[in-house]
Each structure stands twice: as C-alpha cells, then as structure tokens.
C-alpha atoms as one frame of an Amber mdcrd trajectory, in Angstrom:
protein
  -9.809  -5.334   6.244 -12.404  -7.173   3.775 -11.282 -10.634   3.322 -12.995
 -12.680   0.275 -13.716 -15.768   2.734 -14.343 -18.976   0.558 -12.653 -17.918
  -2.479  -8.993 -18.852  -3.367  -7.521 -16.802  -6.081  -5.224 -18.297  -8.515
  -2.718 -16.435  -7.085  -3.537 -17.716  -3.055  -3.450 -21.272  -4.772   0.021
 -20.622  -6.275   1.847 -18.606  -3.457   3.360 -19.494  -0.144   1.272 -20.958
   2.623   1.924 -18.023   4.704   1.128 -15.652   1.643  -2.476 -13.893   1.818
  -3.758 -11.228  -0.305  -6.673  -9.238   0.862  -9.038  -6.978  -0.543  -9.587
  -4.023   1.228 -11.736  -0.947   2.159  -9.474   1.396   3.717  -5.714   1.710
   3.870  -4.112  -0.717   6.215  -2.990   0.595   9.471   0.831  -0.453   8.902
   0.431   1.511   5.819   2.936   3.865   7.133   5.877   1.068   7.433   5.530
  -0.344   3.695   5.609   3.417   2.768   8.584   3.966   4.751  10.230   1.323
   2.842   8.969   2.930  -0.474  10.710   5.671   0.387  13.819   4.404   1.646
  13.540   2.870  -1.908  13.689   6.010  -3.573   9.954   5.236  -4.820   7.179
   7.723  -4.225   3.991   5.527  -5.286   3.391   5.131  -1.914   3.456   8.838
  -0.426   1.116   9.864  -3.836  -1.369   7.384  -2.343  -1.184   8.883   0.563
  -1.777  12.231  -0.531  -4.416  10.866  -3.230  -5.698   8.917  -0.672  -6.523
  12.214   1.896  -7.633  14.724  -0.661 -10.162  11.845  -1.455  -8.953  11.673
  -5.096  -7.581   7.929  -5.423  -9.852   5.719  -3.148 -10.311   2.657  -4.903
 -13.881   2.888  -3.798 -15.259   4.279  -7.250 -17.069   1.064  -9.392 -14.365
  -0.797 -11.189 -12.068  -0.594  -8.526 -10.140  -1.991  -6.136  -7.281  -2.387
  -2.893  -5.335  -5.614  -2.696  -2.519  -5.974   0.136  -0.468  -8.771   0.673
  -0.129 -10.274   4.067   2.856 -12.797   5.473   1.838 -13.510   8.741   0.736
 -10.379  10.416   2.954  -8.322   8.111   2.078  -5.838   5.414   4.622  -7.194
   2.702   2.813  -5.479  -0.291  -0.222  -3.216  -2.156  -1.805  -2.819  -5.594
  -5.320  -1.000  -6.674  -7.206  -1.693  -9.956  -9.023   1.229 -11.567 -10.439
   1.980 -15.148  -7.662   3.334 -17.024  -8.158   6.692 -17.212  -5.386   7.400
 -20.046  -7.295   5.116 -22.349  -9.835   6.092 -24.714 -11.161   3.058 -25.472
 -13.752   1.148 -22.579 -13.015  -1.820 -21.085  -9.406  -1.208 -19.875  -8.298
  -1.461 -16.383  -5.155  -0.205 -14.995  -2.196  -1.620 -12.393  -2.053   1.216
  -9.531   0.511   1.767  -7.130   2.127  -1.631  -7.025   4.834  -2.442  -4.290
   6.839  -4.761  -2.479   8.282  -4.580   0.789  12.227  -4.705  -0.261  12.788
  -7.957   2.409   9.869  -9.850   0.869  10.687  -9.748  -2.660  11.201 -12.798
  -4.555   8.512 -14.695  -2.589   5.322 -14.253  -5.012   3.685 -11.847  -3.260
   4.059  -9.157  -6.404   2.671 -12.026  -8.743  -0.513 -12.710  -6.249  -1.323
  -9.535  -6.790  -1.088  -8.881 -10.166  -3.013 -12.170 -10.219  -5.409 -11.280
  -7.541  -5.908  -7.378  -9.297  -6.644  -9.664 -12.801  -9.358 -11.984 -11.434
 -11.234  -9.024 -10.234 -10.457  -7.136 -13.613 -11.574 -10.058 -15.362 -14.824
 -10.301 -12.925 -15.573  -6.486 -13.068 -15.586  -6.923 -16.812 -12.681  -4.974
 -17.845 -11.135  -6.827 -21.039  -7.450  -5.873 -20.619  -4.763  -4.477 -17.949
  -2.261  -1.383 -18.637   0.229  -0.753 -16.293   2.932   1.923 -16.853   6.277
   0.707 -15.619  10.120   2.157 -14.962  12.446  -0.027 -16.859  13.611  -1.810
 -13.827  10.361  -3.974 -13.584   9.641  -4.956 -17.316  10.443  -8.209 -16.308
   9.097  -8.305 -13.343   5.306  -8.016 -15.355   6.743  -9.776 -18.637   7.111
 -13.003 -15.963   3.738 -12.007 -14.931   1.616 -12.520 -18.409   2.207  -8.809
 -19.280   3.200  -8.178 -22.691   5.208  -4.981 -23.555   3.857  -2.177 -25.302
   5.494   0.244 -27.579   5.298   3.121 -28.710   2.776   4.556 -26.037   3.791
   7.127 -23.681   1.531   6.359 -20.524   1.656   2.411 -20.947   4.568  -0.234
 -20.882   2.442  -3.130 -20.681  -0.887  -4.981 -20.996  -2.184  -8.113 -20.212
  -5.198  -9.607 -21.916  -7.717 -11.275 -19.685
C-alpha cells in the first residue's frame, strides 16, 4: 500500500478519526472479503476488477489514473479507481470506477472520502470534470456528493465539475 504521508485530503479532514483512504499500487490483500460482500450484494463491480485486474486490462497504473481504498482500522471497508473516461469524446474528463462499500460500513463517510479523495487527484492530474455511470439506487448517494445528474446520456448519470 502507497500512503500519501503529509497530505490530508478534504475528505481525511472531514471523515471519522478512524477513517483512512489510501492510494494504492496493487489490489489490497483483503481484496477478496470486500468482494465477497459485493457479491453477497448482488453487485459484480468487484469480480470485473478482478478479472480486469488479471488479464492486465484495468490496472489503474496507466497516467491519469488511480486506486483509492478506504481503511477503518485494519479493515478494508471500501475501493474506487479514477481513469480518463474512455466513453467521452471530449479531453479532460475523468471517470468514477468501481466504487464500493462494505454493506456494515455504510453510512460512515467512507463512500464520500473517496469520491473526495478520487476528485483531488482528478483535479491534480488535470482532468476538468468527473462522469460516473450509476444504477438508480445511488443517485443520491453522488447527488449528496457534489455530483449533478445527467440526462439524456446513455453511459453517464452524473458529473461533477472540479
């Protein structure tokens, strides 16, 4: 794991004490639990990162992107990536990736650190707007977290300016 030592995020100054998000290099090694809890979730994010992840397709390695986990404690609570959106035409757009929340931990701001810690290093990487695609269940979810909605547009729900 690659911390960012010295640097608070807005979203590490706003969340829980216990809250840490961390940008990293590799998958975490309890990736396998928060994916279990994906699935028993009936979402498959998770298991596509997985298999983007070992055919070498989705690394968040490439420039202009990026791995965030939440921690609480020792525990893997939650994940998001940052790439260039690749449905865009337009430069400049960076896209939400693979977003979840351990089930138990919801509610606690670790979904909002990310999206906050993913748009500082948008916002830093020069990208001028986020995109996320979203099922209908978590419109609010980004709407409470400075992402309008979009309309209108098959592969994005919602942006956020930066």
């Amino acid at each position: 794991m690659v911390s960012r030592p010295g640097r608070n995020t807005p979203a590490e100054k706003n969340a829980s004490p216990a809250l840490r998000i961390i940008r990293l290099r590799d998958l975490p090694p309890c990736f396998e639990e928060l994916a279990a809890d994906a699935t028993g979730d009936d979402v498959r994010i998770l298991d596509v990162l997985r298999e983007d992840w070992a055919a070498g397709t989705m690394r968040f390695s490439a420039q202009g992107e990026a791995l965030f986990v939440a921690m609480i404690g020792e525990a893997l609570v939650g994940l998001c990536g940052l790439t260039r959106d690749p449905y865009a035409k337009a430069e400049g757009l960076g896209r939400v990736r693979r977003i979840y929340v351990r089930r138990k931990t919801r509610c606690v701001g670790a979904g909002r650190a990310l999206l906050d810690a993913v748009a500082e290093q948008a916002r830093e990487m020069g990208y001028a707007r986020l995109r996320a695609r979203a099922p209908v269940s978590a419109f609010a979810f980004y709407e409470r977290s400075g992402f309008l909605r979009v309309v209108g547009e098959s592969c994005v729900t919602h942006v956020r300016p930066l």
